[in-house]
N, C-alpha and C positions, 0 to 999 in steps of 0.2 A: 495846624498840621493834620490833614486828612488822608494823601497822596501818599502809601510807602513807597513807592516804586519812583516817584519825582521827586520826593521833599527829604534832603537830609534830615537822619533821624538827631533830634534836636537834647545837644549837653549841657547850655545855660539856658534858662528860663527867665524872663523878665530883667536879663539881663545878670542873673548869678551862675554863679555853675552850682549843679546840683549832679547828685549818683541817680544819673537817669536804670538805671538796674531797675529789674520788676519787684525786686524786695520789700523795698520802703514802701511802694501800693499795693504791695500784699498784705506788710505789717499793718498798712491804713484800714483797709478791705477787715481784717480777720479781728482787729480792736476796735473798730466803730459798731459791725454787727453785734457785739459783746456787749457793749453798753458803755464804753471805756468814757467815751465821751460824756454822756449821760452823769457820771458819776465827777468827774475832773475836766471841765471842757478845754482849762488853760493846760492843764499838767498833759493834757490829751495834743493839745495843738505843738507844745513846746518837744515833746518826745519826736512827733513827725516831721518838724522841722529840722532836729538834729540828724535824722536819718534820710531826710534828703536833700540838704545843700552841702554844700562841700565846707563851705564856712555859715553857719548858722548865728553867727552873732549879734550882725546887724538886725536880726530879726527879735533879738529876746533883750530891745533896752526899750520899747514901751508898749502897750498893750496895740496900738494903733499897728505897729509894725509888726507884732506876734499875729495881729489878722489878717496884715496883705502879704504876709509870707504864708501863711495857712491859706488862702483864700487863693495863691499862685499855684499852690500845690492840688489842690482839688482840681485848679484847672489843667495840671499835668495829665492827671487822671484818667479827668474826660476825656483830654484831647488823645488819650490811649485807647480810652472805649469809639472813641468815632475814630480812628485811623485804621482800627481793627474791622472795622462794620463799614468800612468805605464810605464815610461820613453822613452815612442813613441812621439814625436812629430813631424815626417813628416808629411811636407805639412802645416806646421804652419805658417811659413814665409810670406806665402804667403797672403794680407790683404783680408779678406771678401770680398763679394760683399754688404753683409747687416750688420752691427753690430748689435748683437744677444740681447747684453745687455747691460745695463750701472751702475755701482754700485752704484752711486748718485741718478738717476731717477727712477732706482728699486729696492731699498731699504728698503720699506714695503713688496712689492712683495717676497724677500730673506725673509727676517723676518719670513712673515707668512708661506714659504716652510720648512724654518727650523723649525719652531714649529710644523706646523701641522704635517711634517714627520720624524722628531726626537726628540721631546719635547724637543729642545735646544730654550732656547730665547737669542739672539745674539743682545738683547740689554742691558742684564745685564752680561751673563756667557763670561769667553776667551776660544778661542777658536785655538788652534795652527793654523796657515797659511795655513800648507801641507794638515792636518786632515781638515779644511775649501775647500778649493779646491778639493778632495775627496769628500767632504759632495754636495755642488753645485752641481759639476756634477754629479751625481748619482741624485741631483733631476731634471735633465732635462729627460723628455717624462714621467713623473710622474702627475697626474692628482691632479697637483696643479697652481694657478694665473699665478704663474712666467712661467710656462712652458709651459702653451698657450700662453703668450704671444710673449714667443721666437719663437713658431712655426708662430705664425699671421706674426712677423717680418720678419720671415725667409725661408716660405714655398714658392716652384717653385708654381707659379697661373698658369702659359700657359697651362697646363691640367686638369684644375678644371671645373667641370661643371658652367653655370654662376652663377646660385642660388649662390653655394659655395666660387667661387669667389670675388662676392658681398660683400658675409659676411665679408671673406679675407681681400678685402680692407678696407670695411668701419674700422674691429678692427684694424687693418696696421694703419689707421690711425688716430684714436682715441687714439693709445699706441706707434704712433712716439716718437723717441728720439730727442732731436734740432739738426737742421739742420746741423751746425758745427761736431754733431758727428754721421752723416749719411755717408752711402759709405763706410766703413774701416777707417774712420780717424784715429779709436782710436783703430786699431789692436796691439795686444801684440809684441811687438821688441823683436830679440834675443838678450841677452846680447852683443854680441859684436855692434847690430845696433846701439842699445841706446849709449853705451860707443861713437862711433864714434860722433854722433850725439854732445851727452853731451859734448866732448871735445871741440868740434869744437864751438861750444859755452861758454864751458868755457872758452877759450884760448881767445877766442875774444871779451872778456867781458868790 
């Protein structure tokens, strides 16, 4: 799924129905940068699959199936981040030098972008994943909170005049994210990163 505009936005995956809502990839997104996985890889996979199939069962009677259901779900994921990006994403691999945003720490900040520039309140309405990802980006360089604040986070200083620079830092620092997920920590994986990663943890659990 790449095409929002031709491709119905999709309710079962690999053939289950899941709560395609941007939740469950939020919850994923804001507990993996965390370390959730790192610490529980199975207790980690078993929680995201209950919050995103509508029946999770057939996925939690052997370990083989707790992976191709976690392993379907990461590819929901993606297929959110490339429908959102019009199925370009070179040069994504690669981790930031700043991380731009955090879904947990700017949470109000989304909130209030999505209301003031779509009258959607995304703390009552669902809102599909792909169509969520779409909606975000299109509000970045929009003259709303969240999107000065990605710029404060994110903007080259070395040619700023000082006044402007000043400013730069001081908001840079008043709307740091914790230190943990400064530098790229918490850059998006290609499916196959994470899957390697998650194996290798699960296997050695």
């Amino acid at each position: 799924m790449s095409d929002l505009l031709l491709d119905e936005l999709p309710t079962r995956w690999h053939g289950h129905e899941i709560v395609p809502d941007f939740r469950p990839m939020v919850w994923l997104v804001n507990s993996y940068v965390r370390g959730s996985v790192n610490t529980d890889p199975v207790g980690f996979a078993q929680s995201a699959i209950w919050r995103f199939y509508k029946d999770p069962h057939c996925f939690l009677t052997d370990d083989q199936m707790l992976f191709d259901g976690y392993q379907y779900l990461l590819e929901f994921y993606q297929a959110g981040e490339k429908a959102a990006s019009g199925g370009d994403t070179s040069g994504e691999s690669e981790a930031p030098a700043t991380l731009p945003f955090d879904y947990q720490c700017d949470a109000p900040y989304i909130v209030a972008a999505f209301q003031r520039l779509y009258g959607i309140d995304l703390t009552t309405e669902h809102v599909h994943w792909f169509r969520f990802r779409a909606l975000l980006r299109g509000v970045i360089g929009e003259d709303c909170m969240f999107s000065r604040i990605i710029d404060w986070r994110t903007a080259d200083l070395s040619d700023m005049n000082p006044e402007k620079r000043r400013i730069y830092e001081e908001q840079r620092e008043r709307f740091a994210l914790p230190a943990e997920l400064r530098g790229g920590a918490a850059r998006a994986q290609t499916v196959e990163e994470h899957n390697a990663s998650f194996i290798a943890r699960f296997r050695g659990r």
